[in-house]
C-alpha positions, -999 to +999 in steps of 0.1 A: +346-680-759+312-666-767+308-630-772+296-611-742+277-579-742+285-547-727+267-522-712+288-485-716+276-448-700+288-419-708+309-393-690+279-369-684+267-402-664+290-407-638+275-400-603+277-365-587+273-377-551+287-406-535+262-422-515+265-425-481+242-456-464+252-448-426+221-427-422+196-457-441+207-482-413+186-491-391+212-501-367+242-472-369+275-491-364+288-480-326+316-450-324+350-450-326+368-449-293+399-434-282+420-463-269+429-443-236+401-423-222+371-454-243+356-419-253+338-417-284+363-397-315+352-364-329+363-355-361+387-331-350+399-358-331+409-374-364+425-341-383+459-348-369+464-381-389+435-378-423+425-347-443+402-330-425+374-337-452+381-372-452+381-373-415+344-352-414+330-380-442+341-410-415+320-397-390+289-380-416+262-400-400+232-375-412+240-370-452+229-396-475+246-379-505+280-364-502+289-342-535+318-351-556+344-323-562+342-307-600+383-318-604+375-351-589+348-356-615+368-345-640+396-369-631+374-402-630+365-391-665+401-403-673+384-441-673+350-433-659+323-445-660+335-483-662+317-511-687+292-536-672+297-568-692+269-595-691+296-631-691+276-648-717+312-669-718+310-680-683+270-686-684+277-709-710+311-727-699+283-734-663+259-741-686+237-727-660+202-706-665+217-674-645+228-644-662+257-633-648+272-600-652+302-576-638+314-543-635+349-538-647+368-520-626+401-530-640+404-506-669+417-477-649+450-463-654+466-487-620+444-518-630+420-520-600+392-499-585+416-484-562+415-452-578+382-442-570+391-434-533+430-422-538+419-391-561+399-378-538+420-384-506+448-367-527+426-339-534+416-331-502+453-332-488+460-307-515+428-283-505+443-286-468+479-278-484+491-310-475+530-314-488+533-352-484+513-383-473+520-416-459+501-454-471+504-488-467+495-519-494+490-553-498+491-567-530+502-533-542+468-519-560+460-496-533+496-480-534+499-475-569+463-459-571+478-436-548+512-428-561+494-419-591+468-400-574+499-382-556+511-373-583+484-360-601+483-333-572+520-327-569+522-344-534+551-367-518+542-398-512+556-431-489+546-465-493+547-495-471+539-526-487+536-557-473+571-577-475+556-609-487+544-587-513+572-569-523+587-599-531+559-619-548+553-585-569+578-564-583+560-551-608+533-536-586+564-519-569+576-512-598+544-489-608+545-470-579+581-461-581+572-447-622+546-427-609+570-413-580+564-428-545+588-442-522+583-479-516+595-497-483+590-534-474+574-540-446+582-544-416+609-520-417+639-507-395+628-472-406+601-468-376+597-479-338+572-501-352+588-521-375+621-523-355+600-541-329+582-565-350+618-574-371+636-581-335+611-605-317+597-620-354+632-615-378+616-637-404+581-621-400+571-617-437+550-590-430+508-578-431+482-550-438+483-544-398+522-537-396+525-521-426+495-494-411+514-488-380+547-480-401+528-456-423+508-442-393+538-432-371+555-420-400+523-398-409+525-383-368+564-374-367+562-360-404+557-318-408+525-315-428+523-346-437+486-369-434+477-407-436+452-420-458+444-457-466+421-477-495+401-499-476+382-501-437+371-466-431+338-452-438+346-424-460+369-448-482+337-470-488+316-440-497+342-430-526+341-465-539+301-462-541+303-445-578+309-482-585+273-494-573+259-460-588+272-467-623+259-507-623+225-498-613+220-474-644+237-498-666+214-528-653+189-507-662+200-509-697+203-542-693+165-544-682+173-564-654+181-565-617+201-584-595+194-610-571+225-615-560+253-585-556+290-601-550+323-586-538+357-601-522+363-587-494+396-573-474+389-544-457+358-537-478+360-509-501+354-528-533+325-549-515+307-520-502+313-499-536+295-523-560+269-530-531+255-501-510+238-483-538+215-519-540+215-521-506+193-482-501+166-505-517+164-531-494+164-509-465+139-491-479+115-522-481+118-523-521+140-552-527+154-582-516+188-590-529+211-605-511+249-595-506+276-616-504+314-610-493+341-631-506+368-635-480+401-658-481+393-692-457+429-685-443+417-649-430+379-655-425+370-620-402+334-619-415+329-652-412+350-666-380+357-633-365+341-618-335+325-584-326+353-565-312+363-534-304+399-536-322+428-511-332+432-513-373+468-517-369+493-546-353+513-516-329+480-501-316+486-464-329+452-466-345+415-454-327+398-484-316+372-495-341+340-519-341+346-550-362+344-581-370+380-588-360+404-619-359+429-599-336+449-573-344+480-596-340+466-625-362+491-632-385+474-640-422+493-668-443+511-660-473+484-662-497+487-642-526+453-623-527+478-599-510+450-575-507+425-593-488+450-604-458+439-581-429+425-587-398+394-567-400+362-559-415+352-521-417+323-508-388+297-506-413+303-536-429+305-551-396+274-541-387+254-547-415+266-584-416+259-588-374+222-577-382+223-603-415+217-575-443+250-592-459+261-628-465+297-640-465+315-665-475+351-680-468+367-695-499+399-716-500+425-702-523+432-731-548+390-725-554+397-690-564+426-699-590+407-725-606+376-701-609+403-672-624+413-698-651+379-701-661+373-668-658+402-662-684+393-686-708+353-680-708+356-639-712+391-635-723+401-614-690+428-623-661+413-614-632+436-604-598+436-626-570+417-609-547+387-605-576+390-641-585+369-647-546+343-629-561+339-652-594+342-682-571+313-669-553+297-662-585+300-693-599+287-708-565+259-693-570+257-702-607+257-740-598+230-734-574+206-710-596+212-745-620+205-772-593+172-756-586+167-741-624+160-706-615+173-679-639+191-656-610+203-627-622+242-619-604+261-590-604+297-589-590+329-571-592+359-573-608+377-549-588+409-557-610+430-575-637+456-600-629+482-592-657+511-582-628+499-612-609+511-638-633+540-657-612+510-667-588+493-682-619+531-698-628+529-712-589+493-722-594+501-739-627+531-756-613+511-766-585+527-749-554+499-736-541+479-746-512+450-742-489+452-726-454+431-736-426+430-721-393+420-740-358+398-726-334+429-724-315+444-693-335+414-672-334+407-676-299+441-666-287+443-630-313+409-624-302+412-626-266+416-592-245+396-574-266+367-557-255+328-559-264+310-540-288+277-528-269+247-548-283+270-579-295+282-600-262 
């Protein structure tokens, strides 16, 4: 393992406005519609289920710097700013000319970037007066950013996470418990929801989809209590964007920039966090690097999915939103980058990748463990799952930058460690993993119904 160099800010250095690209765009993604009337969502349309803050940064489509509250500041300070790392390791272990560096988001307190978005979603709950909030999770990271951020504001806090989940990570469920939440596998019997998806699929193992419509309905029939989600929305990618912010001062130090930004991609919080502040300078005619999204091959929305208008949840309780969709009812496999199994791409993202600002890529998941194990042994770090798409991307592009012997310069995320994600390791050592593949067959039938996005038949 060679010794790779880091690149550290200080606290005075963390951003003081999230960036907001919507208003850079040259195409603005298309509205939110009510699923009833098709009439495009106010804001106030949205204050019954999010904080009313969070639900006026979703729709912010003038203001390309949103401030960060003084006690949300003073919270990220807890871990804030995060180290960029050039992987000298990895460089060498390719043996390729590119320099390869990433921003390490796993040393917060929960282990993932997560947190980023859940302290001010907690906040603003707790402005409003909020008494309790409802979440769902994947893998678990998003859930025990916010049972932490919950409880940093004295708020109650339910959890739905994914039943597949639950059972392939205890730990994770474990965390969220210590900080205070209440944790339910998903589906449930405790909503309409879930008691419909448990009697026509009893051995339905659960996704992102389900789990939202559980902690939606439980949000609407709870007194003074609000939803709020890590991944997807616009104003949960704006929080993330202190990630991006950070990097490009710290590649600065570096005296370099990057040709290639990388994230994996779910919903695409992380992706858009570590890639939107880059992005402002393409759009403004002053660079050229290109994007990439690392999705799962066995839930490809960016790169199989069509333009949709779509609900974000399997029941249909949410607005419909414009995506790059595989169906609300696709059903994900069991693969355990637990946080990158939803249906879904977010509006922006969506729309930035239809007018091919962004790349994407679909990668198979036995690709992504053998790129994690390398990963661990070139820089010392286990990455999660869900990360480990972005350092097979990475060293993709590696290979390439030696095939053609260019020195690229690539920057991606590690959006979190992989130290509660060891029994997947265990699996992928004992070789009980596998890829998914999915026919043309199973997207066309989940995709089917829905109706076009204007400007994308």
């Amino acid at each position: 393992m060679s010794e790779s160099k880091k690149f550290i800010l200080q606290e005075q250095d963390i951003p003081t406005a999230w960036f907001n690209i919507i208003p850079a765009m040259p195409v603005k993604p298309a509205p939110m519609l009510d699923p009833a009337s098709k009439r495009p969502l106010t804001a106030e349309d949205l204050f019954p289920l999010f904080s009313e803050e969070a639900a006026r940064q979703e729709l912010n489509f003038t203001d390309s710097w949103i401030e960060i509250p003084e006690q949300v500041r003073d919270l990220y300070k807890i871990w804030r700013p995060t180290p960029l790392v050039r992987a000298r390791g990895l460089e060498k272990a390719l043996d390729t000319p590119a320099h390869i560096y990433f921003k390490n988001e796993s040393v917060s307190p929960v282990g993932s970037h997560k947190l980023n978005s859940a302290i001010p979603q907690a906040y603003y709950c707790k402005q409003q007066g909020v008494t309790n909030i409802t979440t769902e999770t994947g893998a678990g990271q998003w859930g025990t950013a916010l049972s932490l951020a919950s409880k940093m504001f004295g708020i109650e806090l339910a959890v739905y996470m994914v039943k597949i989940s639950f059972n392939q990570k205890p730990y994770r469920r474990s965390m969220m418990q210590t900080y205070g939440a209440q944790v339910i596998a998903s589906p449930s019997m405790s909503t309409r929801a879930g008691r419909k998806i448990i009697t026509e699929h009893p051995n339905y193992q659960g996704s992102l989809g389900t789990a939202i419509s559980e902690a939606v309905e439980l949000a609407m029939s709870t007194p003074n209590c609000k939803y709020a989600l890590g991944s997807v929305m616009n104003h949960v990618a704006l929080h993330q964007t202190v990630i991006g912010l950070e990097a490009e001062r710290q590649m600065e130090m570096a005296g370099e920039y990057p040709d290639i930004v990388i994230g994996c991609f779910g919903g695409g919080s992380n992706f858009s966090g570590i890639s939107f502040p880059f992005m402002r300078h393409n759009l403004a005619g002053d660079r050229t690097t290109r994007f990439i999204a690392a999705e799962p091959a066995s839930c490809p929305k960016l790169t199989k999915g069509a333009m949709r208008y779509d609900f974000g949840d399997e029941a249909g309780y949410t607005p419909l939103i414009p995506m790059l969709t595989l169906g609300h009812n696709f059903s994900p496999a069991n693969i355990h980058a637990g946080g990158l199994r939803y249906h879904g791409a977010g509006a922006v993202v969506s729309q930035l990748k239809a007018d091919g600002l962004m790349e994407a890529v679909d990668i198979p998941q036995l690709e992504t463990f053998e790129a994690a194990t390398l990963f661990a042994k070139s820089e010392g770090l286990i990455p999660a799952p869900e990360s480990s798409h972005a350092i097979a991307a990475a060293i993709r592009e590696a290979k390439r930058a030696k095939e053609a012997g260019e020195a690229k310069v690539i920057l991606f995320n590690l959006s979190g460690h992989g130290l509660i994600d060891m029994a997947a390791y265990d699996r992928y050592f004992a070789g009980d993993l596998a890829n998914y593949d999915l026919s043309e067959t199973d997207l066309t039938e989940t995709i089917a119904g829905l109706d076009m996005v204007p400007g994308h038949e």
